[in-house]
N, C-alpha and C positions, 0 to 999 in steps of 0.2 A: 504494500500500500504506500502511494506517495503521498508527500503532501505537497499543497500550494496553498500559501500564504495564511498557513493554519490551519488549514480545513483540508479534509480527507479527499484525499482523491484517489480510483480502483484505476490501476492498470488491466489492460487488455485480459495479462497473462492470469489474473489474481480469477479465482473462481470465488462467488460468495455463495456462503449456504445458504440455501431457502428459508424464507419465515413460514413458509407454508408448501406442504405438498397437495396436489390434484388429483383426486383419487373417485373412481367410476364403477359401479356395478359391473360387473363380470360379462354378467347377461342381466337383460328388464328384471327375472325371476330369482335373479343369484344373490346369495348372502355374502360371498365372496366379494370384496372392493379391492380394487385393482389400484396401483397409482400409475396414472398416465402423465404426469405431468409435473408440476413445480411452479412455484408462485415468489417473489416478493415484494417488498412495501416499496413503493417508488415517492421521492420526495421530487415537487416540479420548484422551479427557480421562483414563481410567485407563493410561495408557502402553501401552497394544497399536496394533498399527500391520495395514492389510490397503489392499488394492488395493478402488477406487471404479471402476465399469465404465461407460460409456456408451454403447450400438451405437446408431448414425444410421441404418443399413440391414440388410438382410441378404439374399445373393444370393439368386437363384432356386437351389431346390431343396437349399436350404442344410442339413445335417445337423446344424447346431449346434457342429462342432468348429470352434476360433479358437488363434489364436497372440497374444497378448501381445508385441512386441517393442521395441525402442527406435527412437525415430522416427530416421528420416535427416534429416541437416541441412537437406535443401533442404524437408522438410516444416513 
């Protein structure tokens, strides 16, 4: 992590962990939740703040509903 002029700033190279994984029923009927994806807090230059989303996959026959949750440590 570098910095400029005191304040943090990510290099390209640096990975940051998630504040939030994406995670998807299996199937419509399945109890199984899949994580497809990964989320974090995005801060914009005029002081609003929202979530940044990324999905890697998405199940078969997927209806588009997802849960947001906080990763488990072993993830």
């Amino acid at each position: 992590m570098a910095t400029k002029a005191g304040k943090r700033v990510e290099t390209k190279d640096e990975k940051r962990t998630p504040d939030y994984v994406v995670r998807a029923r299996q199937a419509p009927d399945s109890e199984y939740w899949q994580t497809i994806g990964a989320a974090w807090t995005a801060h914009f230059k005029d002081g609003t703040t929202g979530i940044s989303v990324k999905i890697n996959n998405q199940p078969m026959g997927w209806n588009g509903d997802c849960l947001l949750m906080r990763p488990k440590e072993a993830e």
